[in-house]
C-alpha positions as CSV (number, residue, x, y, z in Angstrom):
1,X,177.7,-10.4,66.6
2,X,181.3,-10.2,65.6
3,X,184.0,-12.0,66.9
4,X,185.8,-8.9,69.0
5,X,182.3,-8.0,70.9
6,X,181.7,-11.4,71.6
7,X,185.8,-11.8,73.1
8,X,184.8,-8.7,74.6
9,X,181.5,-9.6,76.4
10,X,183.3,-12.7,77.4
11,X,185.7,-11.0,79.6
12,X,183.1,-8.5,80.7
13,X,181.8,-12.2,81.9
14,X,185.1,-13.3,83.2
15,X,185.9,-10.4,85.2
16,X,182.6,-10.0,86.9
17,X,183.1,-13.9,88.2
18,X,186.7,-12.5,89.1
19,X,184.6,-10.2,91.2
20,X,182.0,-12.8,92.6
21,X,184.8,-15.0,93.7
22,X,186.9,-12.1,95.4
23,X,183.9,-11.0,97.3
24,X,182.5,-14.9,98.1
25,X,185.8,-15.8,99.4
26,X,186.2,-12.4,101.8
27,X,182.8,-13.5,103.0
28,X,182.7,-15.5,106.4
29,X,179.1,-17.3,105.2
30,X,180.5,-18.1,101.9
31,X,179.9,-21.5,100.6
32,X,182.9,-23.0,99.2
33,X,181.0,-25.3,97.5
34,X,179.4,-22.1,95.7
35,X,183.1,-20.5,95.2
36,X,184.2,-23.8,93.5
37,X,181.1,-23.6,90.8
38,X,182.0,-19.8,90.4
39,X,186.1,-20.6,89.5
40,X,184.6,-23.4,86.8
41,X,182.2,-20.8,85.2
42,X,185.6,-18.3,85.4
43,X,187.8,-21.0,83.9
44,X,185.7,-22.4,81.4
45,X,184.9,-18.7,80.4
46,X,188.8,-17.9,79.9
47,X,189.1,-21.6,77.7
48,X,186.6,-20.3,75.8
49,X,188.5,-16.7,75.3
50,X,192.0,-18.4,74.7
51,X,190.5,-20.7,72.2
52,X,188.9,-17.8,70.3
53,X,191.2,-15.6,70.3
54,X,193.7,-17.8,68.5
């Protein structure tokens, strides 16, 4: 895999946990517990993305 379709499937990643977290946090049963553990994965996904693409 080269290193643009991996940056690439990494923000495919990223922006699907954008979506998770948007929809989690409009829920009223929403765990926030579950919403924390989803912004990690999102930030540790975007780390990984800045570190790369540099």
């Amino acid at each position: 895999m080269s290193l643009s379709s991996h940056l690439q499937e990494l923000r495919k990643k990223h922006q699907a946990l954008s979506e998770k977290v948007e929809l989690a946090q409009r829920s009223p049963a929403s765990d926030d517990l579950n919403i924390t553990e989803l912004k990690k994965q999102k930030l540790r996904l975007k780390e990984e993305i800045e570190r790369l693409s540099h």
